[in-house]
C-alpha positions as CSV (number, residue, x, y, z in Angstrom):
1,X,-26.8,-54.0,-139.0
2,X,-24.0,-56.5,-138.7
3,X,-21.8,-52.9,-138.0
4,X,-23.6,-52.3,-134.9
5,X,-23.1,-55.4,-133.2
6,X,-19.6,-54.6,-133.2
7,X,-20.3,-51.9,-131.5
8,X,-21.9,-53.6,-128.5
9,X,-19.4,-56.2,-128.5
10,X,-16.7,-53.4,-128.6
11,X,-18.3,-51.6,-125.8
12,X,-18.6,-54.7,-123.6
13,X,-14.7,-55.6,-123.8
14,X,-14.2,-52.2,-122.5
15,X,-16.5,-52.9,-119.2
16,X,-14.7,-56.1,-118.5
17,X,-11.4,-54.3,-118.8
18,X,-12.4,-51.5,-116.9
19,X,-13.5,-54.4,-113.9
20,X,-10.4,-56.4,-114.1
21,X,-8.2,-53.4,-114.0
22,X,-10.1,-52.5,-111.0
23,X,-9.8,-55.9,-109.1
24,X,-6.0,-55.9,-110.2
25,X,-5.4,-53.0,-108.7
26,X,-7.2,-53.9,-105.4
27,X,-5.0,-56.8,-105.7
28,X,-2.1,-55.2,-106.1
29,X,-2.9,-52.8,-103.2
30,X,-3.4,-55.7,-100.7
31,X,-0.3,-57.5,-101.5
32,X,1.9,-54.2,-101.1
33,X,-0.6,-53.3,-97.5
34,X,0.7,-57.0,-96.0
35,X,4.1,-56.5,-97.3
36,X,4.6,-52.6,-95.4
37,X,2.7,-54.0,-92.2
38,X,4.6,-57.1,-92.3
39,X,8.0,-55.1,-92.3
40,X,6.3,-52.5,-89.6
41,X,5.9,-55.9,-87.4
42,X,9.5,-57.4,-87.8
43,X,11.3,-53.5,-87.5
44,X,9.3,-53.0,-83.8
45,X,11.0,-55.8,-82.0
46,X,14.6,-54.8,-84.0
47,X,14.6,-51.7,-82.3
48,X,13.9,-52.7,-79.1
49,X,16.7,-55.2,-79.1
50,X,18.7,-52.5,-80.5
51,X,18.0,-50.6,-77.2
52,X,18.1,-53.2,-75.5
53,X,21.9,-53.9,-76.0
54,X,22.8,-50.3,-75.7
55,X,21.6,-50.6,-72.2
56,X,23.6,-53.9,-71.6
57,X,26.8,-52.2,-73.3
58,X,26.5,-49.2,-71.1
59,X,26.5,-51.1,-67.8
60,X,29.6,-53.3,-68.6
């Protein structure tokens, strides 16, 4: 009997694992989703001050 409770305990670790992994992941995914729309925010006004000084350098 003492064999079996093994087992369960066995079969338990794996649940927990299976959770954490899960919530790591979700973790993970938010940190890398800020980062990419972070960047997305600071290349926007880049550009336009990119184009921006094409027009000035054209009218000079």
């Amino acid at each position: 009997m003492d064999q079996d409770n093994h087992l369960s305990h066995e079969a338990s670790c794996l649940h927990w694992r299976a959770i954490f992994a899960l919530i790591g992941h979700i973790a993970v995914m938010n940190i890398f989703g800020r980062y990419i729309l972070d960047a997305e925010a600071h290349i926007a006004p880049m550009k336009s001050l990119t184009q921006s000084f094409m027009v000035h350098s054209n009218r000079l």
